[in-house]
VOLUMFI-179410 format. One line per 8 residues: number of its first residue (from 0); for each residue x, y, z of C-alpha. Coordinates in steps of 0.25 Angstrom, whole numbers, always signed. Layout:
<recs>
NUM	X,Y,Z; ...
</recs>
This chain:
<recs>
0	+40,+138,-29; +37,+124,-31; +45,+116,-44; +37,+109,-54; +38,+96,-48; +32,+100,-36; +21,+108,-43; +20,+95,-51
8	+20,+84,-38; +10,+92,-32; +0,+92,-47; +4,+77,-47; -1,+74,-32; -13,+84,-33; -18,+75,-46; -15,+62,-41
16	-26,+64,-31; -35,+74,-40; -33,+85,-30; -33,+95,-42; -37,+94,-56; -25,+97,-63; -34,+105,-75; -39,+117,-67
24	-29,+114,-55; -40,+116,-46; -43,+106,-34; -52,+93,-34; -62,+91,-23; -56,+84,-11; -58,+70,-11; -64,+64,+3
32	-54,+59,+12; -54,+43,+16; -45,+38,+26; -34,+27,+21; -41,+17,+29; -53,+18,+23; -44,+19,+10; -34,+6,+14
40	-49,-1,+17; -55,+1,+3; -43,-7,-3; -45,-18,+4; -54,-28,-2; -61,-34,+10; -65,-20,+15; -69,-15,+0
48	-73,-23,-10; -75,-13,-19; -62,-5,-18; -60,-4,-34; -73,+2,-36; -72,+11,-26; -58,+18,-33; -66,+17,-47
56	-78,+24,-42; -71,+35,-35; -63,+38,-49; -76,+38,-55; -80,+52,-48; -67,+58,-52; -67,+53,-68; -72,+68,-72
64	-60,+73,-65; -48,+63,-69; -53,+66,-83; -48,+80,-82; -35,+77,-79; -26,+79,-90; -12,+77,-83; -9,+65,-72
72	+4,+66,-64; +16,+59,-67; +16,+52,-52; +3,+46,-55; +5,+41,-68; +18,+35,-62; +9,+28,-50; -1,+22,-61
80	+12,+16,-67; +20,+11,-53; +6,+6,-48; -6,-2,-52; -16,+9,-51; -22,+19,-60; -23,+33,-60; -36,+34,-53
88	-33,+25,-42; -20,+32,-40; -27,+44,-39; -36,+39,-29; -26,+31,-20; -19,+46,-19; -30,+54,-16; -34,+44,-3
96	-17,+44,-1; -16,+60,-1; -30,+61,+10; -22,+52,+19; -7,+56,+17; -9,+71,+12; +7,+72,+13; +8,+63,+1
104	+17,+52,+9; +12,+42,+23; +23,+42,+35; +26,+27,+40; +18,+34,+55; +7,+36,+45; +5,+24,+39; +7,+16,+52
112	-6,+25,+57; -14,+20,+45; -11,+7,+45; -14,+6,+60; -28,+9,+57; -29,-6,+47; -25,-14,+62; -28,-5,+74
120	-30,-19,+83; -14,-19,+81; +0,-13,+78; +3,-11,+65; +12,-1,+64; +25,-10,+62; +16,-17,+49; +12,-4,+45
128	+29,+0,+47; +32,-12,+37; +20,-8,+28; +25,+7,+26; +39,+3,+24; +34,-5,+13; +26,+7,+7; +36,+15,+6
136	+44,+11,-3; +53,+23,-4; +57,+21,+11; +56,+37,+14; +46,+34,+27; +34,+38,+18; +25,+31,+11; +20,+40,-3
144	+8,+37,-11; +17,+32,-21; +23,+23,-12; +8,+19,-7; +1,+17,-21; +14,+9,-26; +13,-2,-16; -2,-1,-14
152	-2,-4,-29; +6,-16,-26; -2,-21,-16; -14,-20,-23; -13,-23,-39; +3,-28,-38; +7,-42,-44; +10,-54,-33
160	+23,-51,-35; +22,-37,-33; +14,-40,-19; +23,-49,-15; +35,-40,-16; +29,-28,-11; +24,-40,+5; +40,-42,+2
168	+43,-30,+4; +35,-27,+15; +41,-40,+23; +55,-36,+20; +56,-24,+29; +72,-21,+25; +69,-23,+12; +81,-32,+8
176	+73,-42,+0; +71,-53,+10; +62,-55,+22; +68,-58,+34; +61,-68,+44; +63,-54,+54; +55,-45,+45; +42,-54,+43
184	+43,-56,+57; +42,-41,+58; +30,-42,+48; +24,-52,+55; +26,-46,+68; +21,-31,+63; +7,-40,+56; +6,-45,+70
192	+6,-32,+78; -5,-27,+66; -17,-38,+68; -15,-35,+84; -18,-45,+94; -32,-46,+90; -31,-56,+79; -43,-68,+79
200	-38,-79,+80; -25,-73,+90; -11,-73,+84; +0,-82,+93; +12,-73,+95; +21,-81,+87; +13,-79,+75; +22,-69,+68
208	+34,-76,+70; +24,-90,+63; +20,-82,+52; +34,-79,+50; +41,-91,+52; +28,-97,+41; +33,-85,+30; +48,-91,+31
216	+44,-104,+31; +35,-101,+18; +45,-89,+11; +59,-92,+15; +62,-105,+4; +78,-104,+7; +78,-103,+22; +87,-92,+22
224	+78,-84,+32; +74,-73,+25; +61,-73,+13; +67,-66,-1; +57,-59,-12; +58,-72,-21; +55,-82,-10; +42,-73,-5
232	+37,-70,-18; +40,-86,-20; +31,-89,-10; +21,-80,-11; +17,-83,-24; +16,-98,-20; +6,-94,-9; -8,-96,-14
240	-12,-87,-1; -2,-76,-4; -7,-75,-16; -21,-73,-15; -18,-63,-3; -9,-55,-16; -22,-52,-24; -30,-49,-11
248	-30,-35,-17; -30,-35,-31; -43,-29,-32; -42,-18,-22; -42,-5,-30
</recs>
């Protein structure tokens, strides 16, 4: 016999991605299934201009049937207020999650596979490692939808200060609040290996190790060989190119 809260997860999830309606109990026609490339491509403005129309007019349809809902789960409520989205655009974000990851949660192997399709010309798989560990910001090996919305709403409608914590992050693989000049060369390195050998113009070999040297040059104000929190987010906010690359997605959803 299943407790309440499981009885109550399970209505939670099922109207978060209006797989029922929670009046009559009976199921919602199935939504047509998109692959999360096709998905990841629409955010991206060079590939969609339109991206926010496009989530608007795919609520439009489904006005009729948010209006009958009288009840909203207690997980989306709490999402709309730990991220920057709205109700609808939670609900939407979680129905294309739940087609591609019916188990609820994505594997690091699983997200390395996806992510290889972005650069199939080189390896990106140690990238992709550094990407997940950043997404899951639990550190159970899984990446959950809530995991996945929080820091896709950061990346996406964040402040400055909110992005440039979250790249920190990313850089600082052992997560001890300083970046070492060994961990961006692993970042730089893994960057590398994903745009392949196939780059126009070619890359030298020793790029990694200049972009690196460049980052310390421009981050590390004290010398003392590692980069902390105040002396990137110092430097960031006094790039003009940095900056404008902060609010390249600003408009995205």
């Amino acid at each position: 016999m299943k407790s309440r809260s499981q009885d109550q997860s399970l209505s939670d999830s099922r109207e978060l991605d209006r797989s029922f309606d929670p009046l009559t109990g009976n199921p919602l026609s199935k939504p047509n299934k998109k692959t999360l490339k096709q998905r990841f491509l629409k955010l991206l403005p060079c590939c969609r201009s339109d991206s926010s129309s496009s989530i608007n007019q795919s609520n439009i349809a489904d006005e009729g049937e948010l209006s009958t809902v009288c009840h909203r789960p207690e997980g989306l409520d709490r999402l709309v207020q730990q991220t920057k989205f709205n109700k609808k655009e939670l609900q939407v974000l979680y129905r294309g999650f739940k087609n591609e990851c019916p188990s609820g949660v994505v594997n690091e192997e699983t997200f390395k596979s996806i992510y290889s399709q972005f650069f199939p010309q080189g390896d990106s798989s140690m990238y992709a490692h550094f990407l997940f560990e950043a997404f899951d910001t639990n550190n159970n090996g899984a990446v959950s939808f809530e995991d996945f919305v929080i820091s896709l709403s950061i990346i996406l409608r964040g402040s400055i200060t909110d992005k440039l914590n979250w790249a920190f992050n990313l850089y600082d693989l052992n997560k001890d609040g300083c970046i070492t000049r060994e961990e961006m060369t692993d970042i730089m390195h893994s960057i590398y290996d994903m745009m392949g050998k196939y780059t126009y113009p070619s890359m030298k070999d020793s790029a990694p190790k200049d972009h690196v040297d460049s980052f310390f040059q421009k981050m590390d104000k004290n010398n003392d060989g590692v980069v902390t929190m105040d002396e990137f987010l110092e430097t960031c906010q006094k790039d003009e190119n940095i900056m404008q690359s902060m609010h390249m997605f600003d408009n995205v959803i």
